[in-house]
C-alpha positions as CSV (number, residue, x, y, z in Angstrom):
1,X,12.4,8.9,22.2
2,X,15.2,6.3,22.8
3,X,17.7,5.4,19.8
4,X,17.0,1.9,20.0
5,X,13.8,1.9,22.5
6,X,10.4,2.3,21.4
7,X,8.7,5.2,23.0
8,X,5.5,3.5,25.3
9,X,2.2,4.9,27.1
10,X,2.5,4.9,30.0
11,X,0.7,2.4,31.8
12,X,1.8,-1.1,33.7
13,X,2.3,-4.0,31.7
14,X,1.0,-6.7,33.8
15,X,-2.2,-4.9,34.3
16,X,-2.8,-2.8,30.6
17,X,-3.7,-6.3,29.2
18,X,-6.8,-6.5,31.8
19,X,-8.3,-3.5,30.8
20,X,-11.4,-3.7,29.1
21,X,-10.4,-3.6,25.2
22,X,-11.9,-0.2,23.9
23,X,-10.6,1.6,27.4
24,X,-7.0,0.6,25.7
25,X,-7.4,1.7,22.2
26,X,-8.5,5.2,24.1
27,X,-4.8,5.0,26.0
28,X,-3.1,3.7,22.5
29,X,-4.8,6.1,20.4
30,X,-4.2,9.2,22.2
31,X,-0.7,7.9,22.8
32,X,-0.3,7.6,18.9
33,X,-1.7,11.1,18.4
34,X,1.2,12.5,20.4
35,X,3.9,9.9,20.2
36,X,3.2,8.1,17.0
37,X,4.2,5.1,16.6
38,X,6.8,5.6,19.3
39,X,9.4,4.3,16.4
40,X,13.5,4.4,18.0
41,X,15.7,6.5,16.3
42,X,17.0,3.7,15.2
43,X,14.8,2.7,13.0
44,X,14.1,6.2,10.6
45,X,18.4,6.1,10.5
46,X,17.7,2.3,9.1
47,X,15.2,3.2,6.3
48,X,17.5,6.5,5.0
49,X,20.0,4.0,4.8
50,X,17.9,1.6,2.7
51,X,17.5,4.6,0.0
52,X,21.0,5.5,0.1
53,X,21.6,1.7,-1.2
54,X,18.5,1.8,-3.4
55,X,20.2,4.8,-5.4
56,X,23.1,3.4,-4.7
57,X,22.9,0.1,-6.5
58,X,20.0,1.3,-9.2
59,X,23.6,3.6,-10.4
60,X,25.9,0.8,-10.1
61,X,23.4,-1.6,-12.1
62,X,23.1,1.3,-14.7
63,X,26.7,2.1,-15.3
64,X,27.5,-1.2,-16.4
65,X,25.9,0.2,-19.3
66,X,28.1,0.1,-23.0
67,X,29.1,3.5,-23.4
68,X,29.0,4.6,-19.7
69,X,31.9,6.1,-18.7
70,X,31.3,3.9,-15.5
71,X,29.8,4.4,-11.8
72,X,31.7,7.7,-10.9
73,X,30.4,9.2,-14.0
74,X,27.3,9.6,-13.3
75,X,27.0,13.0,-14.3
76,X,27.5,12.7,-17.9
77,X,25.2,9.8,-18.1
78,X,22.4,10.4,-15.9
79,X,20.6,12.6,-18.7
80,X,20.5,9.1,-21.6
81,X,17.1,7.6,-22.2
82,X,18.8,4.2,-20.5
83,X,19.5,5.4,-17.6
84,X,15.6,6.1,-16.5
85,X,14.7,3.3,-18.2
86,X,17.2,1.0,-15.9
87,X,15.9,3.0,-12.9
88,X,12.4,2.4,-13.4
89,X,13.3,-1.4,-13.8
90,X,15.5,-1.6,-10.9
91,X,12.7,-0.2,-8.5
92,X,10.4,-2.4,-10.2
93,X,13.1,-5.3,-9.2
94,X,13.7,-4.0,-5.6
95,X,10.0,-4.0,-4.7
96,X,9.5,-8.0,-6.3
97,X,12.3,-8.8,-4.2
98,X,10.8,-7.5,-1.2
99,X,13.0,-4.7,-0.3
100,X,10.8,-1.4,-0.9
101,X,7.9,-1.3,0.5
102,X,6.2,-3.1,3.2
103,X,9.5,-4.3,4.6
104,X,11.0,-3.4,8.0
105,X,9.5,-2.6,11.2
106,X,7.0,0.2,9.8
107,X,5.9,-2.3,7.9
108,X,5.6,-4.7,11.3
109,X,8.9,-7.0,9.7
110,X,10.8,-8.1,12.0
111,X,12.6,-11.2,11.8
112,X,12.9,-11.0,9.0
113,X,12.6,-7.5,7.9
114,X,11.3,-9.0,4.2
115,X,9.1,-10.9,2.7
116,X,9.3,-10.8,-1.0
117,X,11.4,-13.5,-2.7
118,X,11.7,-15.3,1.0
119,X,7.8,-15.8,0.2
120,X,7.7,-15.5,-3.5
121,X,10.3,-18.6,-4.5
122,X,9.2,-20.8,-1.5
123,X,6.7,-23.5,-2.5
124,X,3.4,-24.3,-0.7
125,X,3.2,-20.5,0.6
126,X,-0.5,-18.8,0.0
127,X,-0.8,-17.3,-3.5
128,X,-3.9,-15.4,-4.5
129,X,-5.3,-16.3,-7.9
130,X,-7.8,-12.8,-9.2
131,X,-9.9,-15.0,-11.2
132,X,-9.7,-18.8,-10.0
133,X,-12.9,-19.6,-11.4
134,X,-12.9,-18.0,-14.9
135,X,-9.1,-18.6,-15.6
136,X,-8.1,-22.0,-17.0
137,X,-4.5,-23.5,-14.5
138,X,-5.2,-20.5,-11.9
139,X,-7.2,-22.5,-9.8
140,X,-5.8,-23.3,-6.0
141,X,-4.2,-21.2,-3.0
142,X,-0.7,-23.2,-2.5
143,X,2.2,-22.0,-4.5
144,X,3.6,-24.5,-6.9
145,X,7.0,-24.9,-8.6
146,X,5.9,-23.6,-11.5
147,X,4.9,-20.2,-9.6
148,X,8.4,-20.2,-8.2
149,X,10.1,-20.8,-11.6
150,X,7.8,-18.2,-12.7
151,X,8.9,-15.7,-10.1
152,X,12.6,-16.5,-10.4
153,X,12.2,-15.9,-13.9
154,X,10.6,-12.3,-13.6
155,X,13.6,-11.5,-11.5
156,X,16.6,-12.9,-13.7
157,X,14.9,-11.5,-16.5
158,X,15.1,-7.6,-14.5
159,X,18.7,-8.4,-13.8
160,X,19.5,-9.0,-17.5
161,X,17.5,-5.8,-18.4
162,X,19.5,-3.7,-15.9
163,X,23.0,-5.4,-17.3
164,X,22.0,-5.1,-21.2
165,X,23.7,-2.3,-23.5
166,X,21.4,0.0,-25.5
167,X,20.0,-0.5,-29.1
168,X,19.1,2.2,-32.0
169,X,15.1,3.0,-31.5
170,X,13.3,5.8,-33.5
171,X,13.5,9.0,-32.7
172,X,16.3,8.5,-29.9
173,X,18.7,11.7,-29.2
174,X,21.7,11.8,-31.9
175,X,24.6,10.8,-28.8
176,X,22.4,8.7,-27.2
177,X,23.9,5.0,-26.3
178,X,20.5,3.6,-26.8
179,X,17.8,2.7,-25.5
180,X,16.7,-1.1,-23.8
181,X,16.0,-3.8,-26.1
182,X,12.1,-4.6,-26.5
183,X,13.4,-8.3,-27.5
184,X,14.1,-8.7,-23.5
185,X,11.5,-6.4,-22.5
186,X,8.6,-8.6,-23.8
187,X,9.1,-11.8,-21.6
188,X,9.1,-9.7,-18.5
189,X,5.9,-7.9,-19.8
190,X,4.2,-11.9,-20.8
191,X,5.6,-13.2,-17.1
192,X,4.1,-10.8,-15.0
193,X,0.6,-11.4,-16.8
194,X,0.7,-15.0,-16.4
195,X,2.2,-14.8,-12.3
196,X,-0.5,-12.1,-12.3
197,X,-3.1,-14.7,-13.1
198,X,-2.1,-17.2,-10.9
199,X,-1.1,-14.4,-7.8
200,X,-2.2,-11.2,-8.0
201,X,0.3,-10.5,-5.3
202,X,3.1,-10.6,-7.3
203,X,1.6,-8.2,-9.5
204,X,0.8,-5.6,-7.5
205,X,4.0,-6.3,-5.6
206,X,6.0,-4.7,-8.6
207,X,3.5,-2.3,-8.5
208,X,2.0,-3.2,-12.4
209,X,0.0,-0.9,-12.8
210,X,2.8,2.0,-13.3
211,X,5.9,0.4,-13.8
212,X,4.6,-2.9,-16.4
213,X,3.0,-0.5,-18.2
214,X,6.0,1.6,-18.7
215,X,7.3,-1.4,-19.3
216,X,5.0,-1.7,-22.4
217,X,5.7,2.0,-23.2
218,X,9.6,1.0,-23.5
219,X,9.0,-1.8,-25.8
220,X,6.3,-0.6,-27.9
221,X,6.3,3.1,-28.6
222,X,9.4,5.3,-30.3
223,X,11.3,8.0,-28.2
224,X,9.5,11.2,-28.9
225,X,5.7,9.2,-28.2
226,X,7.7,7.0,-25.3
227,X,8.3,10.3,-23.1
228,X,5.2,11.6,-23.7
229,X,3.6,8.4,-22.6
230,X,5.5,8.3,-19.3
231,X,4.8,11.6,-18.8
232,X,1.4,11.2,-18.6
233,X,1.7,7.9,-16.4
234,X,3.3,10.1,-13.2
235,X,0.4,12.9,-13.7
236,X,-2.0,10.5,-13.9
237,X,-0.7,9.2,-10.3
238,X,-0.4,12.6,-9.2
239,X,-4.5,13.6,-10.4
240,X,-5.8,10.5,-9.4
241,X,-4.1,10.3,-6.2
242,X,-5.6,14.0,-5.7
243,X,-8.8,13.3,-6.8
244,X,-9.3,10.3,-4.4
245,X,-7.8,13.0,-1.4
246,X,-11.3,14.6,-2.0
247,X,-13.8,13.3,0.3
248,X,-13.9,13.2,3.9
249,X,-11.3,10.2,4.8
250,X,-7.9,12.2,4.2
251,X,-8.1,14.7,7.2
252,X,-7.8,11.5,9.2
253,X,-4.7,9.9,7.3
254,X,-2.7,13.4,7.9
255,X,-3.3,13.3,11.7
256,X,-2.1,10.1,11.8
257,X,0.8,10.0,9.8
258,X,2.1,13.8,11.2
259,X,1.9,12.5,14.3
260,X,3.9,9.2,13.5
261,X,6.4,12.6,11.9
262,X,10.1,11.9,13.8
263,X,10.8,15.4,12.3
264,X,7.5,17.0,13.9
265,X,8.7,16.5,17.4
266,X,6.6,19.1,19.3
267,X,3.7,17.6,21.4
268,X,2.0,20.9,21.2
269,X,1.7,21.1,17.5
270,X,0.7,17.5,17.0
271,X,-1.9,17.8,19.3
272,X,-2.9,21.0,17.5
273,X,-3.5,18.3,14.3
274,X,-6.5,16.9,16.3
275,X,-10.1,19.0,17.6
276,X,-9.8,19.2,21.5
277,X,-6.6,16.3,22.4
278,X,-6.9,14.3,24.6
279,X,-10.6,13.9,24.8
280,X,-11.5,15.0,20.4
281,X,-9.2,13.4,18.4
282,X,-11.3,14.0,15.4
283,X,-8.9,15.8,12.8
284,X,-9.1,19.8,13.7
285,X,-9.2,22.7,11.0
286,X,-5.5,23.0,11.0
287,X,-5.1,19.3,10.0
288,X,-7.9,19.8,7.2
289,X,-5.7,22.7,5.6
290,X,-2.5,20.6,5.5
291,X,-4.3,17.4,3.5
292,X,-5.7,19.7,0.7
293,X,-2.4,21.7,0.3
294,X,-1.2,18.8,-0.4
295,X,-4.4,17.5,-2.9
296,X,-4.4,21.3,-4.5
297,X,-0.1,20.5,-5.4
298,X,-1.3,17.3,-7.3
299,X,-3.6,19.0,-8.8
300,X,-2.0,21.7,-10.2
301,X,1.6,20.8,-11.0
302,X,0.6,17.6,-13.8
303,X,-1.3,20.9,-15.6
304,X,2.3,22.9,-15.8
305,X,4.6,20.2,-16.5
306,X,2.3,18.8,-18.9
307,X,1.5,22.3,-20.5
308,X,4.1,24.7,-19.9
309,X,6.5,26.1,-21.8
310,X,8.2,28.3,-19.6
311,X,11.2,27.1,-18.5
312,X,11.3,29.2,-15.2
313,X,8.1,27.7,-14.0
314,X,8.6,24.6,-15.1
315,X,11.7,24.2,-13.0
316,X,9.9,25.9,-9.9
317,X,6.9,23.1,-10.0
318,X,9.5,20.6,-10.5
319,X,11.3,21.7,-7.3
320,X,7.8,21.9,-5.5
321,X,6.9,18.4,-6.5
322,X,10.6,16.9,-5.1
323,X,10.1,18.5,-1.8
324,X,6.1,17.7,-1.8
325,X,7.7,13.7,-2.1
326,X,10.3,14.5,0.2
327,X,8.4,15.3,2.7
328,X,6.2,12.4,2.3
329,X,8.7,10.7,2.7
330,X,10.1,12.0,5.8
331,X,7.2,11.2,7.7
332,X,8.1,7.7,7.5
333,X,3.9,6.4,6.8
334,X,3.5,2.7,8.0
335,X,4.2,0.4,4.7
336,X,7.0,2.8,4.0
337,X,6.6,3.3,0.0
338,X,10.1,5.4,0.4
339,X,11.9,4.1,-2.8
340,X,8.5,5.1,-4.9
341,X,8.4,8.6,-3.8
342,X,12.4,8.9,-4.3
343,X,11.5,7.5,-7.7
344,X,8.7,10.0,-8.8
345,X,11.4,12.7,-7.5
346,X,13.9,11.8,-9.9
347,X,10.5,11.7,-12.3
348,X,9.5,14.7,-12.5
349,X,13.6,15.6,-12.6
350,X,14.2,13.5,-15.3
351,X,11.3,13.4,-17.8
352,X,10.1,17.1,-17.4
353,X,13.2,19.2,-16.4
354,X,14.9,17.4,-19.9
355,X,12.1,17.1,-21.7
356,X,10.1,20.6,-22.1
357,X,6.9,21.1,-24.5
358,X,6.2,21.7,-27.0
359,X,8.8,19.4,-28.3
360,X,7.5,16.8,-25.7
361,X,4.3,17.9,-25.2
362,X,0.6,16.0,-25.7
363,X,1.0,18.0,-28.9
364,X,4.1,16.0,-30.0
365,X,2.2,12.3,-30.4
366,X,-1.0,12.0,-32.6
367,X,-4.5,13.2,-31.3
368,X,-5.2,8.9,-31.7
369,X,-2.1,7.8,-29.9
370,X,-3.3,10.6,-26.9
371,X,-6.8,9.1,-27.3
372,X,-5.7,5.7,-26.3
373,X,-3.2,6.9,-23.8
374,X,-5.2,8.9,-21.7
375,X,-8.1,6.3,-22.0
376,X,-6.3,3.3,-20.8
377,X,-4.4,5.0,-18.4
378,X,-7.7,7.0,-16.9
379,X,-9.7,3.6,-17.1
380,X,-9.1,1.6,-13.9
381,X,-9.2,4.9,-11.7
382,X,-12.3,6.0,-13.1
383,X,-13.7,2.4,-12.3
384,X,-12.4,2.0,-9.1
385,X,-13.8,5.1,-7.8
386,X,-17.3,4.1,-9.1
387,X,-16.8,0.1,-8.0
388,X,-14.1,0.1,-5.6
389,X,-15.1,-3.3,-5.0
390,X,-13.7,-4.4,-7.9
391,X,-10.4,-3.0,-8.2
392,X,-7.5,-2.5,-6.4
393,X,-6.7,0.9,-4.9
394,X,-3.4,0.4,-6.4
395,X,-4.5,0.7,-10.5
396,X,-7.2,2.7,-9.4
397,X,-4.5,5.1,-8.4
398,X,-6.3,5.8,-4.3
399,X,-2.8,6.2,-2.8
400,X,-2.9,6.5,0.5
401,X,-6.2,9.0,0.7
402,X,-7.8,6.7,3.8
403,X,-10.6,5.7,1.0
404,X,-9.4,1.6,1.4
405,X,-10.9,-1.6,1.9
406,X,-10.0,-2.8,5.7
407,X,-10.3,-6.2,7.5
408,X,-10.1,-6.5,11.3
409,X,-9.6,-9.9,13.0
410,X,-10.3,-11.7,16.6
411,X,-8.7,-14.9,17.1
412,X,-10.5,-16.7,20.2
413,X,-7.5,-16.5,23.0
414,X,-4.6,-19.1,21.9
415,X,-6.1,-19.9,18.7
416,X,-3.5,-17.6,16.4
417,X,-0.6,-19.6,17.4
418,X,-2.5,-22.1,14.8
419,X,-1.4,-19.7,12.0
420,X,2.4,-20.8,12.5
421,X,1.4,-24.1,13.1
422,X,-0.3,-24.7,10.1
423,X,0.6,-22.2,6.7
424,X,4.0,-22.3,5.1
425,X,5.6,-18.6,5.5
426,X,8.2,-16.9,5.4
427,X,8.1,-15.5,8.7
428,X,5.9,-16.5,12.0
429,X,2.8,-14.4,12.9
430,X,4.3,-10.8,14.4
431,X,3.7,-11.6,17.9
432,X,5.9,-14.2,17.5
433,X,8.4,-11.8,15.7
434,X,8.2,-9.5,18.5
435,X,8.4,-11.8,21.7
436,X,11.6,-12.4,21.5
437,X,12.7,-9.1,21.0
438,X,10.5,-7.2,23.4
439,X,9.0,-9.9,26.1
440,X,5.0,-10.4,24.8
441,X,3.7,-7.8,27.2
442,X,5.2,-5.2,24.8
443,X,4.8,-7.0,21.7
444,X,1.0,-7.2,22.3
445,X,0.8,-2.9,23.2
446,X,2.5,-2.8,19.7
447,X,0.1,-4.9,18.0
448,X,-2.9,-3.4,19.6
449,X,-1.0,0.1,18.9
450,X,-1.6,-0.6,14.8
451,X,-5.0,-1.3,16.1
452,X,-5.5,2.2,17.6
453,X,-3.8,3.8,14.6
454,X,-6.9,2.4,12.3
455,X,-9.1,3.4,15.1
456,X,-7.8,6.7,14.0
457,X,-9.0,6.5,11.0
458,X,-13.0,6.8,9.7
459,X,-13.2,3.1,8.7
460,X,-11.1,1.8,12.1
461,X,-14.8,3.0,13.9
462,X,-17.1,0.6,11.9
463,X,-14.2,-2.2,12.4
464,X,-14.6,-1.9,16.1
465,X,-18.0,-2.1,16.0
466,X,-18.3,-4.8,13.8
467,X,-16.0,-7.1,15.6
468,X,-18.1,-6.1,19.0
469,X,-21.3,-6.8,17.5
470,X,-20.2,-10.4,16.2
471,X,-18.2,-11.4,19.5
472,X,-19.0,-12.3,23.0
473,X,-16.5,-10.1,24.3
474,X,-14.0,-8.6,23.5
475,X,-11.8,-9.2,25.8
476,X,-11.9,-13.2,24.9
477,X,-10.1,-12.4,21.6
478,X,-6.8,-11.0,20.2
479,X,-7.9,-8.0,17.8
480,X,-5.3,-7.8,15.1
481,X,-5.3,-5.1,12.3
482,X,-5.8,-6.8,9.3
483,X,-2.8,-5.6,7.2
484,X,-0.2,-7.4,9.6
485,X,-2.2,-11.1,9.6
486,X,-1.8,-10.8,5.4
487,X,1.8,-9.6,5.4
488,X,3.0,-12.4,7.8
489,X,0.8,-14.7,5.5
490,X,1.3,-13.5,2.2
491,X,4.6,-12.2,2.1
492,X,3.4,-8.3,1.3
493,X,0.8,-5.8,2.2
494,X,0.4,-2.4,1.0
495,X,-2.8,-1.1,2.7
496,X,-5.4,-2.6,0.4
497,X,-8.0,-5.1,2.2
498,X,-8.7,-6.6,-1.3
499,X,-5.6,-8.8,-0.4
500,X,-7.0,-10.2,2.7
501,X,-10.6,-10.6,1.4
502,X,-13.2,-13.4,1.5
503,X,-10.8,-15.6,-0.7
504,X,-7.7,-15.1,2.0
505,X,-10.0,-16.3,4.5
506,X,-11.3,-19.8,3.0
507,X,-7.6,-20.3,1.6
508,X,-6.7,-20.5,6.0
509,X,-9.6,-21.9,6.6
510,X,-9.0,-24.8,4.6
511,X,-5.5,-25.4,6.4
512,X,-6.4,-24.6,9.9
513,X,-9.7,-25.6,10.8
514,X,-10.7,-22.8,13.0
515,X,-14.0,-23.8,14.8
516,X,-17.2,-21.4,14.8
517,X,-16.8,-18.6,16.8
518,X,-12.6,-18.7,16.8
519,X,-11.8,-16.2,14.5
520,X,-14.4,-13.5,13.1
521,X,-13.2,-10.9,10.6
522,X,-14.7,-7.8,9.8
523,X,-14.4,-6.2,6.0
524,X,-15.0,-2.7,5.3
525,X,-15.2,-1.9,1.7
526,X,-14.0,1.4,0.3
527,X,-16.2,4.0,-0.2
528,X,-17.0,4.4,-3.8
529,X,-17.0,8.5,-4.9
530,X,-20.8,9.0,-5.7
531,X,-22.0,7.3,-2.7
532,X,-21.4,8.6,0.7
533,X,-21.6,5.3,2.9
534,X,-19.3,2.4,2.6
535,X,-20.3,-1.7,2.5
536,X,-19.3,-4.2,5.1
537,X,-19.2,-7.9,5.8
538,X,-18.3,-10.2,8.5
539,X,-17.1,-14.1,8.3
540,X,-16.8,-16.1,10.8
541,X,-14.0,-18.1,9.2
542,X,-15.7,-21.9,10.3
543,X,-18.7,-20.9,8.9
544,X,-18.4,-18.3,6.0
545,X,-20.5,-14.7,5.7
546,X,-22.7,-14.1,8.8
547,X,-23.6,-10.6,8.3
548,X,-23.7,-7.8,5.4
549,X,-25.0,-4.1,5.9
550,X,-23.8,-0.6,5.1
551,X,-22.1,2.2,7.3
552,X,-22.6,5.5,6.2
553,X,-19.8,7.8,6.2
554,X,-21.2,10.5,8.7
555,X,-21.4,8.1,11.1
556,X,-17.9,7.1,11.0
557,X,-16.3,10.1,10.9
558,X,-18.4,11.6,14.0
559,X,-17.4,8.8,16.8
560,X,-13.9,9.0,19.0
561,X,-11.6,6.0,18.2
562,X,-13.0,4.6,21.3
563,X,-16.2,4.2,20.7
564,X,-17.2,6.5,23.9
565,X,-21.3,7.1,23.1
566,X,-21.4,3.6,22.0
567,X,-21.1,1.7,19.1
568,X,-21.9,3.5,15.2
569,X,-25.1,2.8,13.3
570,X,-25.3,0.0,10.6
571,X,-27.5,-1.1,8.6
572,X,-27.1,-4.9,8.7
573,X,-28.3,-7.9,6.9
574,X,-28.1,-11.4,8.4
575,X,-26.7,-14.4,6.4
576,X,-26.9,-18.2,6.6
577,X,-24.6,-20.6,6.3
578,X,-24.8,-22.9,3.9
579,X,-24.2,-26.3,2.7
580,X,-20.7,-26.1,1.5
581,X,-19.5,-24.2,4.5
582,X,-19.6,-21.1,3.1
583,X,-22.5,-19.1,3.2
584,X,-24.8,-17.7,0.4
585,X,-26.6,-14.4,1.4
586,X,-30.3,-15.4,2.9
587,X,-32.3,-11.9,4.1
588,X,-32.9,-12.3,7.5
589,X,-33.5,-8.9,8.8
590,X,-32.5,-6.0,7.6
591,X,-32.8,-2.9,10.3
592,X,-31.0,0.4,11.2
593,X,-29.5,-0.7,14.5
């Protein structure tokens, strides 16, 4: 692997773009499985540098602090209630800006390597209202000044927060400088509901559901119930993210993201991750036993450092935790949430390591206040494994388990250039991003790589089929994963398809004018936990919906990435458009095929 090169199959440019699409994603896929992303050294250096600052900055911000002896120190300080507090906001603040994750080149950035507040405080950009139709002034896709004055606000508001001095709350240590104000804690908490109604991006984007409701914690609860409370926020993360590492999706994230590993750089153990590489890249036993070491750790360590009172133990889990993030986040996983994991390690540091039981245990807060919190905070995951349709993997706390909602796309040849052409971004479409830096025949085995990487995964199977089953060919189209069309057009991306669903596609409809048969997407719902088969549609975007069905898991996880004995089963159901455009669901046929 070069420093600044990336690593490439090896195959001859002029002539890899005539090969018949699926005989690719076979070259790209088993390229990935050894290679990975085939990311310079360059790059990894880049993002260790990015946390350096991130920690850097989050202690500059917090010794400004009254009562800090200042930055250098940070050893007497880093133990006051503030100092978490002003780290939790100031990753809040460097993921609205657009500097955690999604940005750089894992995150297919580019030029520019954010999005963020380059999207966020420009008007006319796409926003993404959750509830257009049943929230009065949400209505619309285009981002108005108000939505940038609302943004800007969010952000000045975190900057104040991370500048303020402490104030007396209840219950706080006896040398303790304070704790933040909840007089400039409650706009930030009221602006991100409101931007949150008018674009759920923004929300999610300062990742809400932990970090706004901490937020809520800070303002609303005294010191003793306030730890408690954030305690149980990072093990419900870890159990949830555990319990969604459960069914049969996971084995395939591991391969995929060991193999994209700059640390693991031994061919012969990555191919070790997959059944018989080249020709079985289906994940092998060894692979299996790695993701539920991993699922078995979250499990088990929210029980000790929720329960424990031995101190010994106690401070072994929290040192297993810290290298179970570490590692993580060493392997570098494309949309590179590096700053979160660095945050849960200082975490499970922070509020277990200085705040034992039973002191600060579920036994220090009333059985009522432990009611409510573990109800509200167990609500949305328990709903999104049972409807995943209907919430975000993000609050439903499905981090990175390969249980997601996908999108795949085929733009008719020349017809994605219309994207630059007519939707106000921040950046141009990543082809464009990459041309000049690459020549096209290189940027296109790059985009088609991310391609082969969801091919490595169980959904990436059904994707491929879809798209084949609603095309003429193929090889008449460009096949884009769907996560890089919404990041270029949204501004951020964070693996969930729920961002680039039916409403993404009528909001560039409406600016492009694609004609039928130009650009047909294919959505892949996550699999909900009870039910072992996951639901699909595909749009054409000129005319709406023009099929619905059901892919059930066993046949997704069976296939090679390349679709060798053919395409999967589904169970389909035709659709008809309708008079608006759009179309409303008519039965046509409804067969196994």
């Amino acid at each position: 692997m070069s420093f600044t090169k990336p690593e490439l199959p090896d195959v001859d440019l002029e002539t890899f773009e005539k090969k018949p699409h699926l005989e690719r994603m076979k070259i790209l896929s088993q390229h990935w499985a050894e290679y990975g992303f085939g990311t310079p050294w360059a790059i990894p250096l880049l993002y260790v540098v990015k946390i350096a600052l991130y920690l850097f900055l989050g202690v500059v911000f917090a010794s400004f602090t009254a009562g800090f002896g200042g930055f250098w120190d940070v050893a007497s300080f880093w133990t006051e209630p503030i100092f978490y507090q002003k780290m939790l906001l100031w990753t809040m603040l460097f993921e609205v800006l657009g500097l955690g994750a999604s940005s750089g080149p894992l995150a297919f950035r580019f030029t520019p390597p954010i999005g963020g507040f380059l999207h966020f405080a420009r008007p006319n950009t796409l926003r993404m209202p959750p509830w257009p139709g049943k929230i009065p002034f949400t209505r619309g896709t285009a981002r108005t000044w108000f939505d940038v004055a609302l943004y800007v606000g969010i952000v000045a508001n975190l900057v104040i927060l991370l500048l303020s001095d402490g104030v007396a709350k209840e219950g706080q240590p006896a040398d303790s400088v304070g704790l933040l104000d909840p007089r400039l804690l409650w706009p930030l908490i009221v602006m991100l509901v409101v931007i949150g109604l008018r674009d759920k991006i923004v929300f999610l984007i300062a990742r809400s559901e932990q970090y706004w409701v901490a937020a809520i914690f800070f303002a609303v609860l005294p010191y003793v119930d306030m730890i408690v409370a954030l305690k149980l926020i990072v093990c419900t993360v870890w159990f949830w993210a555990a319990f969604s590492k459960l069914g049969r999706h996971f084995s395939f994230v591991v391969t995929a993201m060991l193999s994209n590993a700059p640390w693991l750089r031994s061919p012969r153990m990555k191919r070790k991750l997959y059944r018989n590489f080249p020709d079985d890249l289906r994940p092998s036993k060894l692979a299996a036993v790695v993701a539920h070491q991993g699922t078995v750790i979250e499990f088990a360590v929210p029980l000790i450092l929720l329960f424990s009172t031995n101190r010994t133990l106690t401070l072994v889990t929290i040192a297993g935790i810290v290298f179970f993030h570490l590692v993580i986040a060493s392997m570098f996983p494309l949309a590179v949430p590096l700053e979160w994991n660095v945050f849960y390690c200082l975490s499970a540091i922070w509020l277990f390591g200085l705040h034992m039981p039973p002191e600060f245990g579920v036994t220090a807060v009333s059985p009522l206040l432990l009611a409510l919190l573990v109800g509200g905070l167990f609500f949305f995951p328990i709903l999104g494994n049972l409807r995943p349709d209907k919430i975000s993997f993000l609050p439903s706390m499905r981090y990175y388990a390969g249980n997601w909602a996908t999108t795949q796309w085929a733009f008719r040849k020349g017809t994605e250039s219309r994207l630059n052409t007519h939707i106000v971004k921040a950046a141009p479409t990543q082809i464009e991003q990459l041309t000049p830096l690459y020549g096209r025949e290189v940027g296109e085995i790059l985009l088609q790589k991310t391609v082969a990487w969801r091919s490595l995964h169980s959904q990436g199977r059904a994707l491929s089929t879809l798209i084949g089953r609603n095309v003429d060919s193929y090889e008449n189209y460009d096949i884009r994963e769907g996560e890089l069309v919404a990041g270029a057009l949204l501004g951020w991306q964070f693996g969930d398809g729920h961002v680039h669903n039916q409403q993404f596609m009528k909001a560039i409809q409406e600016r492009c004018g694609f004609a039928p048969g130009e650009v047909i997407v294919a959505y892949v719902e996550s699999q909900p936990i009870h039910v072992a088969r996951q639901q699909y549609r595909v749009y054409d975007l000129a005319l709406g919906e023009i099929e619905r069905g059901y892919v059930e898991l066993s046949d997704i996880i069976t296939p090679q990435p390349w679709l060798e004995s053919g395409p999967v089963p589904v169970t389909s159901t035709r659709t008809e458009e309708n008079s608006s455009g759009w179309s409303a669901t008519v039965q046509k046929e409804s067969s196994k095929q």
